[in-house]
N, C-alpha and C positions, 0 to 999 in steps of 0.2 A: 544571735537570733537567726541567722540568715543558714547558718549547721542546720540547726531546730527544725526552719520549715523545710531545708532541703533533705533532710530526712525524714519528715513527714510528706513530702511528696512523694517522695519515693520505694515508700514501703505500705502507705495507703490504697487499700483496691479503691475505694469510694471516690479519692483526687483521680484514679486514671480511669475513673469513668462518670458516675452522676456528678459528682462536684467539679470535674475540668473547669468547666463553662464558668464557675463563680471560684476559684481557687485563686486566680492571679489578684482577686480583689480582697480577696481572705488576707493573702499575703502581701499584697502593698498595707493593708489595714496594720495588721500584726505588727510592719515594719514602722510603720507613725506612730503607735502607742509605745513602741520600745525604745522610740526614738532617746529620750532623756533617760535611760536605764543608766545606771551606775554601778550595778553587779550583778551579776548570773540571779540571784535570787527575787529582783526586781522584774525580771524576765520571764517568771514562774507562771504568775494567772494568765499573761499573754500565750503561754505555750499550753496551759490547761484549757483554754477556749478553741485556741486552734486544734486540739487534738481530738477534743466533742464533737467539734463539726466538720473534719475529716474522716473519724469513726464510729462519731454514736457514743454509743456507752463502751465499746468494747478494748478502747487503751484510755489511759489517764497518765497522769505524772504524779509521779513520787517524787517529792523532795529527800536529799538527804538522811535528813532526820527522820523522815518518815520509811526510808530503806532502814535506819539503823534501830527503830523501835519495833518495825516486822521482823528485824532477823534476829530483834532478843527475845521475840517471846517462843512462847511453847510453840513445837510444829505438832501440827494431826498426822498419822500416819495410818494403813488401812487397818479394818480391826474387822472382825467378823460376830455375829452370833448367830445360834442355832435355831432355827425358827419351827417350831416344833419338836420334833424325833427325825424329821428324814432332811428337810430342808436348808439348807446352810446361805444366811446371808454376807456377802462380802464390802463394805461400807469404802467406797475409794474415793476419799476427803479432796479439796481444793490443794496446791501445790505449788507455789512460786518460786523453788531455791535452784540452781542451777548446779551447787557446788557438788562435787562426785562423792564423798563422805554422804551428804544428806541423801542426794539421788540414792545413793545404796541401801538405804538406813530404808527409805519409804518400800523402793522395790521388796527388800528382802520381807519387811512385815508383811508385806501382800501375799509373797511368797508360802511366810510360815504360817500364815492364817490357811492360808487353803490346804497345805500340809497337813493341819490340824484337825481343821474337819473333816477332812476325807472320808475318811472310815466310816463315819457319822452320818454320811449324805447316803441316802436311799433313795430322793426322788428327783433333786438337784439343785439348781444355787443361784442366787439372786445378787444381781451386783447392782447396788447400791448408789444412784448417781445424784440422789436429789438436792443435797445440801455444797456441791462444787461448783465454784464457781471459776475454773479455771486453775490456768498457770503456765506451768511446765508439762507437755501434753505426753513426751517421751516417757516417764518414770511410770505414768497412767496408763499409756498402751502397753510398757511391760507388766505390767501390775494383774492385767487382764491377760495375758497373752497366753496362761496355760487353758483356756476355752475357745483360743482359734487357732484354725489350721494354720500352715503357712500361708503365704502368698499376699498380694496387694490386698488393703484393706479399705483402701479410700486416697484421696488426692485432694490437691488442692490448685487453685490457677489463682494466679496472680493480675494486675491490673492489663497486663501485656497479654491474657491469656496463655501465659504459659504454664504448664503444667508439672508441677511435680508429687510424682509416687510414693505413698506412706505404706509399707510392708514389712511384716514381718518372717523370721525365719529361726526356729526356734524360740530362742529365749533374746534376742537384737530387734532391733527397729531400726530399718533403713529410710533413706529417702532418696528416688533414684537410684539404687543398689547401692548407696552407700551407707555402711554402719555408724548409725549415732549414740548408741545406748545399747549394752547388753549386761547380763547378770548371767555370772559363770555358777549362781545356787542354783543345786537341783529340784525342778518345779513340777507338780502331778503333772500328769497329763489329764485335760480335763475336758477336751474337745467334744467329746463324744456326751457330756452331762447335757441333761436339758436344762434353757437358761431362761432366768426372766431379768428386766433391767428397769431399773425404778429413775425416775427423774423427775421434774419439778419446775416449776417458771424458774428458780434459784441454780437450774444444771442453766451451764452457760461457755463458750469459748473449748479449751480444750477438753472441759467435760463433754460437749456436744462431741467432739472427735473421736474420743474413748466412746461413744453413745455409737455413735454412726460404725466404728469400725466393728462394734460387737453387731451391727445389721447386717455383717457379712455371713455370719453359721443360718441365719434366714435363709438367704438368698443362693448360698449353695446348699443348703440342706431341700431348697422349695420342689419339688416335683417339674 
């Protein structure tokens, strides 16, 4: 239990900042209800409580089983259709798998969806955010990444206020200048289309990130 909460201290913005003040009580709590625990799985709703009120709705626990029934079912990967004659919309589904086979499997779809349409689009293309609710934010930012230029796309700070940089450069996503994800398929270049980005109370976590970094062709396109 005592791993548990020290990694939930430690990777929560909310513990190093609004909850400090009530966290050492969160956590002597946690430690008296676990007290008579007798295996890791006894331990489960203790660590489901404390992770709601460290983050909200925005992390949870997955038991085992329940990792082993998400990775057998069907994955979504991106899909497009044509919305009109000139229009092309690109649908960029929710995302949890970390493993480099799936990562590649989502990228490349995204890839050959926009491939697809291309020729098709006359006025330009709509990416589709409304039904994700997260994930794996990497495979999402390459997904999108033939409609932004290079360079920093957005950040993030941590409880410590420190900051780290989310940028792209080509077809990779760095953080800090360093490479986490890249796809060696060749992807349009689509920078220059005009974009619209659809979302939903249901866009959520790294769909928000994928959201925000497409508000960067705004903001250096703005006058």
């Amino acid at each position: 239990m005592l791993q548990a909460l020290s990694f939930i201290e430690e990777n929560s913005y909310d513990v190093a900042t609004s909850l400090r003040p009530d966290w050492e009580q969160v956590e002597q709590s946690a430690l008296e209800r676990t007290s008579e625990a007798q295996t890791t799985q006894d331990t489960y709703p203790v660590i489901a409580d404390v992770l709601r009120k460290a983050t909200g709705d925005h992390s949870f626990l997955l038991t085992p089983d329940e990792i082993a029934a998400t990775k057998s079912g069907e994955r979504e990967t991106p899909s497009s259709i044509m919305v009109g004659q000139d229009i092309a919309a690109l649908s960029i589904p929710a995302f949890n798998e970390t493993a480099g086979g799936l990562v590649a499997d989502y990228v490349n779809s995204a890839i050959e969806e926009l491939a697809a349409q291309e020729a098709e689009v006359a006025c330009g293309w709509i990416v589709d955010l409304r039904r994700n609710g997260g994930g794996n934010m990497l495979p999402m930012l390459l997904s999108v990444a033939p409609f932004l230029p290079d360079g920093q796309v957005m950040s993030f700070l941590d409880g410590a206020g420190v900051e780290t940089k989310v940028s792209l450069a080509g077809m990779s996503v760095l953080l800090d200048g360093e490479t986490q994800l890249s796809s060696a398929t060749a992807a349009p270049d689509l920078s220059n289309q005009p974009l619209a980005v659809l979302q939903s109370s249901d866009t959520a976590s790294s769909a928000e990130a994928t959201l925000i970094s497409l508000l960067v062709i705004v903001y250096r396109l703005a006058p």
